[in-house]
C-alpha positions in Angstrom: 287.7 -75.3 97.4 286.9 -74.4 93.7 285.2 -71.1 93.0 284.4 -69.6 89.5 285.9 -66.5 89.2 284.6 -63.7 86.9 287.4 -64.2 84.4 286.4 -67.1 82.3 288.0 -70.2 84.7 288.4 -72.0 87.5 290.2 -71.8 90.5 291.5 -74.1 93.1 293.0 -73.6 96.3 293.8 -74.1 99.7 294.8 -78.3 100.8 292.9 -79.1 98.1 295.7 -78.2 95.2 298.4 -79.3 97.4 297.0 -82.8 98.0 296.0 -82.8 94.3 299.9 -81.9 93.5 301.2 -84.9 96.2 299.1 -87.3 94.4 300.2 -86.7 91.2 303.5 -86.3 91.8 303.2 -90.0 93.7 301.5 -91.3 90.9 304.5 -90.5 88.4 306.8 -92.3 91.0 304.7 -95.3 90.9 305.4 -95.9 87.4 309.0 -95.7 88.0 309.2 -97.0 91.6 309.5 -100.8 90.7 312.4 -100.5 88.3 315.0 -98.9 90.7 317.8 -101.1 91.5 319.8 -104.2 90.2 317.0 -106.2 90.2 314.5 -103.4 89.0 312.0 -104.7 86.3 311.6 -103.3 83.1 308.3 -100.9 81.6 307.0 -101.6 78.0 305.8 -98.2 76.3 303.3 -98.3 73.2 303.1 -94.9 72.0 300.2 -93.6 69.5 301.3 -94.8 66.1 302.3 -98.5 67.9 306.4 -98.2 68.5 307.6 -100.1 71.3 309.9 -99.3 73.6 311.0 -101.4 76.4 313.4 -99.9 79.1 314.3 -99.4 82.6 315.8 -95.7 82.8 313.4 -93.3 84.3 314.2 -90.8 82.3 313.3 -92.7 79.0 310.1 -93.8 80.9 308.9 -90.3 82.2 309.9 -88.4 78.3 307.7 -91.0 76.6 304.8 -90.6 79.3 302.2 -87.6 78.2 301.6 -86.1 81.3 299.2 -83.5 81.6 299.1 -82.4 85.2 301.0 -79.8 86.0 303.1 -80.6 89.0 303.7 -84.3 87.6 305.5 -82.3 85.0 307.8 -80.8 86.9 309.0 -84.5 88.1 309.3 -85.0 84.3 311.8 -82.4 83.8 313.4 -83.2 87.1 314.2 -86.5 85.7 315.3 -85.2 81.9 317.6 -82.3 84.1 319.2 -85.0 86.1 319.6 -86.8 82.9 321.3 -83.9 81.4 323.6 -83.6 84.2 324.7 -86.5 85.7 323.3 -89.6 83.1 322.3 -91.4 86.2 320.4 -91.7 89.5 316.5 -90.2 87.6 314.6 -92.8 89.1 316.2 -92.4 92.4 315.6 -88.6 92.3 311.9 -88.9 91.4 311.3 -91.5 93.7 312.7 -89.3 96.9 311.5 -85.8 95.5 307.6 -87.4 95.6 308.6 -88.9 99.0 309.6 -85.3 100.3 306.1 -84.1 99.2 304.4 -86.7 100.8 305.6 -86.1 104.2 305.3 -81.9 103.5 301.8 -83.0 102.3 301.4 -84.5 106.1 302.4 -82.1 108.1 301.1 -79.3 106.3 297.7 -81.5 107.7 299.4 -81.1 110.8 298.8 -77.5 110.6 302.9 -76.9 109.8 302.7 -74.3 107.6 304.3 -75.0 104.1 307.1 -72.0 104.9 308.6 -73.5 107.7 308.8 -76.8 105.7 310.9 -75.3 103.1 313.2 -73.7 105.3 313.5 -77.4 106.9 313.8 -79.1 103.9 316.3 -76.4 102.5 318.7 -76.4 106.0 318.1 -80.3 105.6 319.4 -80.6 101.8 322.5 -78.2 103.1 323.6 -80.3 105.7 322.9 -83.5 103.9 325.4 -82.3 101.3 327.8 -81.0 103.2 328.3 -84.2 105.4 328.3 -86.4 102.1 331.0 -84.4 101.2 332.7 -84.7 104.7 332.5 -88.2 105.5 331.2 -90.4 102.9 333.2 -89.6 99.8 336.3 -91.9 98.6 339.2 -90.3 96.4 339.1 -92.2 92.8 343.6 -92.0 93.0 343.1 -93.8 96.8 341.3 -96.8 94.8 343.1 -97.0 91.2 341.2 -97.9 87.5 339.2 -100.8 90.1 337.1 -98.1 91.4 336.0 -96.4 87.7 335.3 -99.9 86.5 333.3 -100.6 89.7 331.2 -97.5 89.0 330.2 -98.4 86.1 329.5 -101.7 86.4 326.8 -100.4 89.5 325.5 -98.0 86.7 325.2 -101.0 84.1 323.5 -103.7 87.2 319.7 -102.5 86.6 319.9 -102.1 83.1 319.4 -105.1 80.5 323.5 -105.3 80.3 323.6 -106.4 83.9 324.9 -110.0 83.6 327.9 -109.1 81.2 328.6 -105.9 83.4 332.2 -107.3 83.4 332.8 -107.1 79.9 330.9 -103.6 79.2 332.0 -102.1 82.2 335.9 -102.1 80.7 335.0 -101.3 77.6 333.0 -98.1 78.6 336.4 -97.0 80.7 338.6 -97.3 77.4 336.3 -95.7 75.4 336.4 -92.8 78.0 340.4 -93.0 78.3 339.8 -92.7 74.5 338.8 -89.6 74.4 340.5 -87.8 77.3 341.2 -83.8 76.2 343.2 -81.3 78.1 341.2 -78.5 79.4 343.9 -76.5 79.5 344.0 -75.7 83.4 346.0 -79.0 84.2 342.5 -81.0 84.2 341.0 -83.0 82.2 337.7 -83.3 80.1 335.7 -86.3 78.7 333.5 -85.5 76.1 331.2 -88.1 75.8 329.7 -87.6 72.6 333.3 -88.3 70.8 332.1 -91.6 71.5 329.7 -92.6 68.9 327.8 -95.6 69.6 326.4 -97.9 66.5 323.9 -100.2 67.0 324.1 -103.7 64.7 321.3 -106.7 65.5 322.5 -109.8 65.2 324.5 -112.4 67.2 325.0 -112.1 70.8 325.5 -108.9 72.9 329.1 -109.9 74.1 330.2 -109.7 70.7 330.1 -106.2 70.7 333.2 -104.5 70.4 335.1 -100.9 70.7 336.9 -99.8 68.1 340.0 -97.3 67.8 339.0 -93.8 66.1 335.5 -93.2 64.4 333.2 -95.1 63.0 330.8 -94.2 60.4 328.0 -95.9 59.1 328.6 -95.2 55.4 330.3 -96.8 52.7 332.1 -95.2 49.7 329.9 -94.2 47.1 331.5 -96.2 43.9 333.2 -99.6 44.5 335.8 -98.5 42.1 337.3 -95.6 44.6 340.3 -96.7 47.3 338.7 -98.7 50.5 342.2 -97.5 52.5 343.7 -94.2 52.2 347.0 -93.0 54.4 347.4 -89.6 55.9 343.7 -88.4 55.4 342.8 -84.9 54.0 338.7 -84.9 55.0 336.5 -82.5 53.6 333.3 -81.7 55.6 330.4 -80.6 53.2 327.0 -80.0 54.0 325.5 -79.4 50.3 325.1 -81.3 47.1 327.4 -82.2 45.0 324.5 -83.0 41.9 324.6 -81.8 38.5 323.6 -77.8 39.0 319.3 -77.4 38.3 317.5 -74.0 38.3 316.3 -72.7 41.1 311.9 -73.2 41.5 310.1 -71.2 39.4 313.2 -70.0 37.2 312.3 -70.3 33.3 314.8 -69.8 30.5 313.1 -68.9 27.3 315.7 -70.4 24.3 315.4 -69.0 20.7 318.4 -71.0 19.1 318.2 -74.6 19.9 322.1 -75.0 20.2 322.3 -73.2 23.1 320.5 -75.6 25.2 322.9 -78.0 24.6 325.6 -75.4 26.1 323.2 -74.5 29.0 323.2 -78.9 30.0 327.0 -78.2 29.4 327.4 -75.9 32.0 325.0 -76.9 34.6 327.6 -79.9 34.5 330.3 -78.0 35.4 329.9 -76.0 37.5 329.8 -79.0 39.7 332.9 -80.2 37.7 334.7 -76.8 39.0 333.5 -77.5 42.3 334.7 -81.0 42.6 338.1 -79.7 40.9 338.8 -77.0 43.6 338.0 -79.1 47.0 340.7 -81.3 45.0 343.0 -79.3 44.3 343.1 -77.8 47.8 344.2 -81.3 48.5 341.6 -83.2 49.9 341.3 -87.1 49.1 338.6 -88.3 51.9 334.9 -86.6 50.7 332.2 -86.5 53.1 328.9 -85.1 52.5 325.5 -84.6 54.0 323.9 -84.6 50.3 324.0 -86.9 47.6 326.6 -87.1 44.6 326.0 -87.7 41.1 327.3 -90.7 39.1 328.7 -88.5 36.7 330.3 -86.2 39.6 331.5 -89.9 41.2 333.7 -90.5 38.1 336.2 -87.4 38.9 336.8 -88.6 42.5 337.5 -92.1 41.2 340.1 -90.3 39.1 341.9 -88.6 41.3 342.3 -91.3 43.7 340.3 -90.1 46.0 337.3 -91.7 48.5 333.9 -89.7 48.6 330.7 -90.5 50.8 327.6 -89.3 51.0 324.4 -89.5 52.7 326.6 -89.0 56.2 324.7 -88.1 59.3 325.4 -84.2 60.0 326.0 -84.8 63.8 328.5 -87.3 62.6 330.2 -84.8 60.3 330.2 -81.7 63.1 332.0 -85.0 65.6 334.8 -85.9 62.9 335.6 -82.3 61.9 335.7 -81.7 65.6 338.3 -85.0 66.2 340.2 -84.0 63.1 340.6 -80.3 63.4 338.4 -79.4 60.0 335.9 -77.2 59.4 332.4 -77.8 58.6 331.9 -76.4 55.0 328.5 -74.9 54.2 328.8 -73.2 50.7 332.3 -72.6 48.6 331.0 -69.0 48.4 333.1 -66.7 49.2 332.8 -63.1 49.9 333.7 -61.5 46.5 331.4 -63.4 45.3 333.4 -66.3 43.3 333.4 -69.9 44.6 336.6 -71.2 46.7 337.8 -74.3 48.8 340.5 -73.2 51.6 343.1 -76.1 52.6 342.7 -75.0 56.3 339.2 -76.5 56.1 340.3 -79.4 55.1 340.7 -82.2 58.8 343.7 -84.5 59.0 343.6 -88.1 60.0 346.6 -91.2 59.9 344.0 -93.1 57.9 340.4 -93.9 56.8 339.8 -96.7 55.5 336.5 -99.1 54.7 336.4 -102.0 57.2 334.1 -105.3 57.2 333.1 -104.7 60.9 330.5 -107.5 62.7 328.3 -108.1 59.1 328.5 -104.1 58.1 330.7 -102.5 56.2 331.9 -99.3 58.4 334.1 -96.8 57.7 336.6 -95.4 59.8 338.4 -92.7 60.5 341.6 -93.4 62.6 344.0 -91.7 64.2 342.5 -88.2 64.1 345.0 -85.0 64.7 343.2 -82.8 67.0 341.6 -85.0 69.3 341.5 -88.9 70.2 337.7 -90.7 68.7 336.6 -94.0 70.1 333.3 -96.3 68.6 331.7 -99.1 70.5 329.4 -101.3 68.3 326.8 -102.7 70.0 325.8 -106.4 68.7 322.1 -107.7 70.2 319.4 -110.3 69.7 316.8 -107.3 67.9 316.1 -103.6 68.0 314.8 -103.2 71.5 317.4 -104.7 72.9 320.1 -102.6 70.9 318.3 -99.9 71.9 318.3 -100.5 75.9 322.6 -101.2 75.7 322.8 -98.1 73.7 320.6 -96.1 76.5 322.4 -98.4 79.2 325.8 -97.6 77.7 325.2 -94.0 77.7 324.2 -94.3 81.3 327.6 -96.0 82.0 329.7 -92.9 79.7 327.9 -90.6 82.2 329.0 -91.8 85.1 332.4 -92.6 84.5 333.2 -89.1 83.0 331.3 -87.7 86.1 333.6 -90.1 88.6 336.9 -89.4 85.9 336.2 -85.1 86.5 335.1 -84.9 90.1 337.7 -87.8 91.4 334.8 -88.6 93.8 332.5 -91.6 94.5 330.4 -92.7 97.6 329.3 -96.5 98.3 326.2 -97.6 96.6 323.5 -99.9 98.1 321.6 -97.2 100.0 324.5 -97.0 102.6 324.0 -93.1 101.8 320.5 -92.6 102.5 320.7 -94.5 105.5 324.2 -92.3 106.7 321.9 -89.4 105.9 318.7 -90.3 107.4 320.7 -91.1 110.8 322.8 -87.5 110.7 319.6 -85.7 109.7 317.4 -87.3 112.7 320.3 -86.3 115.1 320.6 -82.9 113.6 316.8 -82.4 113.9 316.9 -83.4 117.7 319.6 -80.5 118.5 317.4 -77.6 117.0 314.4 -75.7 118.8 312.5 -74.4 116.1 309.7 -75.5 113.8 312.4 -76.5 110.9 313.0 -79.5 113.5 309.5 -81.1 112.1 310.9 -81.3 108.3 314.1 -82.2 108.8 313.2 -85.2 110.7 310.5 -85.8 107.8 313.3 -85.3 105.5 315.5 -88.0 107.0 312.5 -90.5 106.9 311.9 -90.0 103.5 315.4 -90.7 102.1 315.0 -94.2 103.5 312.5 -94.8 100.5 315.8 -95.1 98.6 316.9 -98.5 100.5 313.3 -99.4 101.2 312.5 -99.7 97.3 315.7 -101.2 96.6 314.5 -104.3 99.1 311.4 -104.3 97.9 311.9 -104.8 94.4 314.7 -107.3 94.9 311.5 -109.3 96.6 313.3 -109.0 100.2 311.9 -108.5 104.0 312.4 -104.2 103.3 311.3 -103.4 107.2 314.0 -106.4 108.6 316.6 -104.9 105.9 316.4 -101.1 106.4 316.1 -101.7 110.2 319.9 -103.6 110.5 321.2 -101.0 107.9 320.3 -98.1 110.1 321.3 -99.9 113.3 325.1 -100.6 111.5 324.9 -96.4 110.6 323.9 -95.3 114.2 326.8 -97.4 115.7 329.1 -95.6 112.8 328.1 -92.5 113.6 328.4 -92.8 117.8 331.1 -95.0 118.2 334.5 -93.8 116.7 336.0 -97.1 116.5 333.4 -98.4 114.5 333.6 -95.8 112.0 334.4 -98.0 109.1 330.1 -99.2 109.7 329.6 -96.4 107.5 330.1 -98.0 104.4 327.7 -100.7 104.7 324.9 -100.8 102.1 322.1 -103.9 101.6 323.5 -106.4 99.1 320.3 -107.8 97.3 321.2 -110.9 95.5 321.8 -112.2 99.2 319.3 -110.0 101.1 322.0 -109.6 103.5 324.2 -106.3 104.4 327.6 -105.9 103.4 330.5 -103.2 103.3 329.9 -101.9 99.7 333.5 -100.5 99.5 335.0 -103.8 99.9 332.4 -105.2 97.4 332.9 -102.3 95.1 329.5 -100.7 95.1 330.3 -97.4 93.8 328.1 -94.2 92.5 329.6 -90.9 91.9 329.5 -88.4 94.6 328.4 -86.0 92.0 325.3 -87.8 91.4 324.3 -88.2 95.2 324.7 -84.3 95.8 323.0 -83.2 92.5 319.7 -86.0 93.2 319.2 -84.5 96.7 319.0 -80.9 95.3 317.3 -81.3 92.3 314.3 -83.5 94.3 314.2 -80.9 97.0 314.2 -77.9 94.8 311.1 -79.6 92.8 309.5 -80.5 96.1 310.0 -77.1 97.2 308.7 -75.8 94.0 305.5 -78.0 93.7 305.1 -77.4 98.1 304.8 -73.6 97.3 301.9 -73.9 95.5 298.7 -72.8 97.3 296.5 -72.1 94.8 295.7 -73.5 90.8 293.4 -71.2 87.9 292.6 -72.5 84.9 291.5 -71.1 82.4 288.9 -72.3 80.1 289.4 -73.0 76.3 288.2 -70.0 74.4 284.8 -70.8 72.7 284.9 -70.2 68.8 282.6 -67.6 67.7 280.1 -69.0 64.8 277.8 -71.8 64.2 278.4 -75.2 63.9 280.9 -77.2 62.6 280.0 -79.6 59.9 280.2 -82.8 62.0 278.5 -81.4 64.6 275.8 -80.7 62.2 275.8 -84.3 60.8 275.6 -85.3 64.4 272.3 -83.2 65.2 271.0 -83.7 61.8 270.3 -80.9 60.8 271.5 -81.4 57.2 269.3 -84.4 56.6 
């Protein structure tokens, strides 16, 4: 029903908006839908100035989309927050939340109303966690280094990087192992973005390679400075070192001509004292955001010493993070005079200037106050580089998630279809109106193993049917509790126990897709009614097109 309202609008409500909301919401999983899975195909995005992207991770897919409707937004963000938190599952958990909506959407028609859904869905999305927890996890220490190699290798099967899974997968887990930091409370942390990922096109992608400590793409600034220095002393600096210039709309009127010459004079040194005092405090690697003159060049060469510039600043936060430096912003210092402290200054065994793939690189090795790792990603042209770098991400995500929680869950669907079999059960025991949702609820996480058949072109119905059937016998006969773990294997269209095969996801990422889709399901079902507003009207006459247009200036 839409009404006009006596503030300048309109408003919908009543089915109307909801049914509007389901549809947009499945509209957005349609997009996504068909790349889910190992043998998920891949989206091509032209945006509006003609750059290409082609890739297979939802989230990518969904933040270059410009989606105006409201609730399809909210499956956006869904997708970027499940990006932001695990680095993996965001097609899954679009895919189910629009399912979940679907089904609300039908029984609302069945005159449920929408509050008794939610407190379904809700008791539904606690139990289903709660029994993943209970019965479907496996302990990383039960299964060794296999099972974090395993997990990323399922991370890395739908993505471009599939068919050389074997070779990325390890090279992901030492990259993590790199970087592994105390947290102080006997744990420990992997912080991904110590990992800095290059991107080279050019020769084959099994050529890429991971390299020890930090790479950055720079070179030194003169050829006639040191390529390899020992026992690095790195200055961070986010300014200029140019030849000092007055400030914008600073004049100097000059009434003896020789004092211009001393003004030149001292514009060049106070660079010169500048350069002179992050020396003296004893640094001999030079990194800057800025640029450096040739003449301020020729004091670094003489003092032995290496100086970049043009670095990246997130690279420069990164290494004076890994060498225990500080990032310098200005050499002024509160009274007012210009100093460079030594306890800036970040300590490494060595940087040194490497011929890396057909770059050179520069690396920083060795760092004091925390381990670094690179991975250099060769491929056939940009796209591609860009997918691995996207796909390799995916793959850091999931093995710092599986290297924190010490938790994974077999892959394949064998979760959804545990779930949908407890969930059915569950609803069958209660005697209230929630019992309506939560058997909705367990019908739509089947879309999970449905899609998964579907896209690997496989019988889906013939599939899904045996899977369940394996589950139910799981869950009612305690000598065939080991059923459990059975998940579809697609290359074969058969099913298969995905813990022998090594099929793993994090557990993390199961728990955090179910809430996240039934929190924006819940979000989107609450909705009853839409006003928009209309765009204000500019007060005045035409505008000078619209003139042209009527003719009125002929």
């Amino acid at each position: 029903m839409a009404s006009q309202l006596s503030i300048h609008g309109e408003r919908t409500s009543g089915d109307s908006i909801r049914t509007q909301n389901v549809m947009a919401a499945c509209s957005i999983a349609n997009i996504v839908k068909s790349s889910l899975g190992p043998l998920g195909l891949d989206k091509m995005l032209v945006d509006d100035v003609g750059d290409v992207t082609i890739t297979n991770d939802g989230a990518t897919i969904l933040k270059l989309l410009e989606v105006e409707h409201p609730a399809a937004k909210i499956l956006c963000e869904l997708a970027e927050l499940q990006d932001q938190e695990v680095g993996d599952g965001t097609t899954s958990v679009v895919i189910i939340a629009a399912e979940l909506l679907k089904s609300a959407d039908e029984l609302v028609k069945c005159k449920v109303h929408p509050t008794s859904i939610i407190s379904g869905y809700r008791l539904a999305c606690r139990e289903a966690c709660k029994y993943i927890n209970e019965h479907m996890t496996i302990s990383v220490d039960d299964l060794g280094r296999e099972c974090i190699v395993n997990a990323a290798k399922t991370s890395m099967s739908s993505k471009i990087i599939g068919p050389d899974s074997d070779f990325f997968s390890n090279m992901v887990v030492d990259a993590a192992y790199a970087i592994k930091t105390s947290d102080g409370k006997g744990g420990y942390k992997y912080p991904i973005k110590a990992v800095n990922v290059l991107k080279a096109h050019g020769r084959s992608s099994r050529e890429s390679m991971l390299v020890q400590g930090y790479a950055l793409n720079c070179t030194v600034a003169s050829q006639a400075m040191h390529k390899r220095i020992q026992n690095a002393k790195i200055a961070c600096l986010d300014f200029s070192l140019q030849k000092a210039k007055m400030k914008m709309g600073v004049q100097i009127r000059i009434e003896d001509p020789e004092k211009l010459d001393a003004i030149r004079q001292r514009e060049s040194d106070i660079t010169k004292e500048r350069i002179q005092k992050i020396l003296a405090a004893g640094a001999n690697v030079i990194l800057t955001t800025g640029g450096i003159d040739d003449l301020c060049l020729k004091y670094f060469v003489e003092a032995g010493a290496m100086a970049v510039r043009r670095c990246k600043k997130n690279d420069l936060k990164r290494i004076a993070k890994a060498t225990g430096g500080q990032m310098v912003l200005t050499l002024a210092n509160l009274e007012g005079d210009e100093s460079f402290e030594a306890a800036w200054l970040g300590q490494a065994d060595e940087a040194v200037q490497e011929m890396i793939c057909d770059d050179e690189l520069l690396l920083i090795k060795g760092p004091k106050a925390r381990s670094a790792a690179s991975i250099i990603l060769r491929g056939a042209n940009d796209f591609m580089c860009d997918e691995m770098e996207r796909s390799v991400h995916d793959a850091l995500c999931v093995v710092r998630r599986v290297l924190e929680s010490k938790m994974v869950v077999p892959g394949g669907g064998a979760v959804e279809a545990a779930l949908s079999i407890y969930l059915e059960n569950l609803a069958t025991s209660l005697s209230s109106r929630e019992q309506l949702a939560i058997a909705e609820f367990a019908r739509s996480l089947l879309v999970i193993p449905k899609q998964l058949a579907v896209n690997a072109a496989q019988d889906s119905t013939d599939l899904v049917a045996k899977l369940r059937a394996y589950h139910n016998t799981s869950q009612t006969k305690s000598e065939h509790r080991d059923l459990k773990w059975v998940g579809l294997d697609l290359q074969e269209g058969v099913v298969r126990d995905n813990k022998r095969a090594g099929v793993f996801e994090p557990a993390v990422s199961k728990i955090k897709s179910l809430k996240f889709a039934t929190e924006a399901s819940i979000t989107i079902l609450r909705i009853d009614d839409m006003i928009k507003l209309a765009p204000e009207q500019k007060e005045g006459g035409k505008s000078y097109n619209q003139a042209v247009a009527a003719g009125d200036l002929d």
